[in-house]
Phi, psi and omega in degrees: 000332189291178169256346172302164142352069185333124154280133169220043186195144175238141182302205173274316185287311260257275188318330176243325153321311186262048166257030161248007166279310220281335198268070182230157187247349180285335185235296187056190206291294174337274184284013138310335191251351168267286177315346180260019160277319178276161168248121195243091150294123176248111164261132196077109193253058178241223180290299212267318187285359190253337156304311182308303205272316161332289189286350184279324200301319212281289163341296159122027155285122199313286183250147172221129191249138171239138160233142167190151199249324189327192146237187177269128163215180221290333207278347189305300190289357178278008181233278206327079191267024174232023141280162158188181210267005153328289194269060162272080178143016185280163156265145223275326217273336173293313129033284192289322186295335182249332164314314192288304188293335158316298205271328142216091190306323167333321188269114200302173190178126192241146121328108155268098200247063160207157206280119155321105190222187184302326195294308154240011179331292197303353183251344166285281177311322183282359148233089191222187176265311234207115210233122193265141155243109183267042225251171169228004167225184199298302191295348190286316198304299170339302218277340183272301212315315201273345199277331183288350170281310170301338168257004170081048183252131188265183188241125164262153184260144160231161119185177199253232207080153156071211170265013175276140165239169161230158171208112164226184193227131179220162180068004182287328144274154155314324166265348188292146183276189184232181170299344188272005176263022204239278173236105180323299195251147173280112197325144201292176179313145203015026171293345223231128168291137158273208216284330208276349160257347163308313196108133169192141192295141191265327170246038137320294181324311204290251180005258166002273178317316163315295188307317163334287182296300190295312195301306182348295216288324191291323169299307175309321158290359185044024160238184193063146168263127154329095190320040119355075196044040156242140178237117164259152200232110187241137180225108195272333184281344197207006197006076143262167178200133143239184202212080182313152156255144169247169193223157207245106182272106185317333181292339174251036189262313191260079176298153192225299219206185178216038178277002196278341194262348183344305211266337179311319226244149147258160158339292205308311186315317185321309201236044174049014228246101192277168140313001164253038159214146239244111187246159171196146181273143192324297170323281197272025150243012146281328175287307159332334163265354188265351190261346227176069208249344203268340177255014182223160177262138163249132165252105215249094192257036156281193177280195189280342188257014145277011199238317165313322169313309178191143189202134179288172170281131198094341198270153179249162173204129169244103148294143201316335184241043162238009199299294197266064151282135187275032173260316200278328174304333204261303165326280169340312181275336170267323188289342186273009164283326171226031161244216172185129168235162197229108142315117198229148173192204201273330207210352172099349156329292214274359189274323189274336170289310193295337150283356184279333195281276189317318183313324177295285176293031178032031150258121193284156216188149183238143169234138191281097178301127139119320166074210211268343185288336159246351182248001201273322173292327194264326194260000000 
């Protein structure tokens, strides 16, 4: 299914990892060389994307794609089970990245480290075979729906709350519904609590992403039946599962664009950048650095071969998922006695995880909106 490189032979490890696939007469040698042909974009690497991504890696899908911009933190761990408190202040998609590779290396793996938004949905999504939604509120879920729809990929659904989960396959045929034949309009901005102020038993994620993961797989195998204009509703509390039909109303077919989402996201939201972190822009922390250069910490938390590349003067580099190792907090927290420290990266994402990181260890911080990608002509 992918557009990459066909595979048609599994190595020596590949043949004995998967060899209780192989001997299924539903997956076999064939459909073994089809999943590792295939490609799974998981948006979101939280309780639903950390089941997901365990099991398609497990499974033996060929490319796996992560999008999530958040890091880990502690409140994370009772569903997010492919984090751990090694990488708490980690960004979750590196998180995943070192679990996965651990766990098969055999699965090729692309990174996003930013939030699905109008700007890039449709440049993300389109390469991959298979569009996951691990997402936890309305607008994003809206926002995959209609974009899998204008390149015509289909999606499988998820979500959780409480002790409830949902699962459907939307977009798989040409006749197939979408979410919006489900819920027509998408709930107003934050009406809907996600998991993190509702609450939800962590393994409903588990469960959920499974259930996930089994539709893939059966869509990549063309076998089985397939949540196809079915929403199924599993209640882990009282263990009922019942099981809907949807039906595909042509007024919600014809999608163009995704200009309808311009105004849900703010930048900040995009790149994370909440109000409790103290941002300034590249002019005026270049004048602060030239009046007072012997008085600010500057941090520069791309990696390291990016730092190597181009680095302001004076700057130090702690890459972000080495930020809360307690040798560098312990610097940090005494130079931030007699400094003022400032976060720095390419663009001001990782720079804004990174003061959200300090904030936790109650050292205050500024992160330079726009980062070395706008401050690089002044600073």
């Amino acid at each position: 299914m992918s557009k990459d490189i066909k595979f048609n032979f599994l190595n020596a490890d590949e043949q004995e990892r998967y060899q209780k696939h192989l001997t299924l007469k539903e997956i076999g040698y064939e459909g073994q060389i089809a999943l590792k042909n295939s490609s799974v974009l998981c948006i979101g690497a939280g309780g639903l994307g950390s089941s997901v991504l365990i099991y398609l890696a497990a499974t033996g899908i060929g490319k796996i794609g992560i999008a999530d911009n958040d890091s880990v933190e502690k409140s994370n761990l009772q569903r997010q089970i492919i984090h751990g408190t090694n990488t708490i202040g980690n960004l979750k998609i590196d998180s995943a990245r070192e679990r996965i590779t651990k766990f098969n290396p055999n699965c090729e793996l692309l990174t996003f480290a930013e939030r699905i938004n109008p700007k890039n949905a449709l440049k993300i999504i389109r390469e991959f075979d298979v569009i996951c939604d691990c997402s936890d509120n309305f607008g994003t879920r809206y926002l995959i729906n209609d974009a899998c729809l204008i390149l015509n990929k289909p999606l499988v659904f998820g979500s959780v709350q409480g002790f409830e989960g949902q699962v459907s396959v939307f977009n798989l045929h040409k006749n197939s519904p979408n979410l919006r034949d489900l819920l027509p309009e998408s709930p107003a901005k934050n009406a809907v609590p996600t998991c993190e102020e509702y609450g939800v038993v962590g393994v409903s994620t588990g469960l959920i992403g499974i259930l996930q993961v089994n539709e893939i797989i059966k869509i990549i195998l063309k076998k089985g039946d397939i949540l196809d204009g079915k929403l199924l509703i599993f209640d882990l509390l009282n263990i009922n599962m019942k099981k809907f039909h949807l039906k595909s109303d042509q007024i919600n077919k014809p999608i163009k664009n995704l200009s309808q989402f311009e105004d849900f996201y703010s930048e900040e939201q995009c790149s994370e950048q909440s109000n409790s972190i103290d941002i300034i822009n590249a002019h005026d922390f270049n004048r602060l650095y030239k009046a007072k250069p012997n008085k600010i910490l500057l941090i520069d938390v791309r990696e390291n071969e990016e730092f190597s590349t181009f680095a302001i003067e004076g700057s130090i580099s702690i890459p972000l998922n080495h930020l809360n190792e307690e040798s560098y907090i312990e610097f940090i927290q005494k130079e931030s006695l007699i400094k003022d420290v400032f976060t720095i990266c390419q663009s001001g994402k990782r720079s804004a995880k990174a003061s959200k990181i300090l904030s936790k260890f109650k050292i205050q911080s500024r992160s330079i909106k726009g980062g070395i990608e706008k401050g690089r002509g002044i600073l």
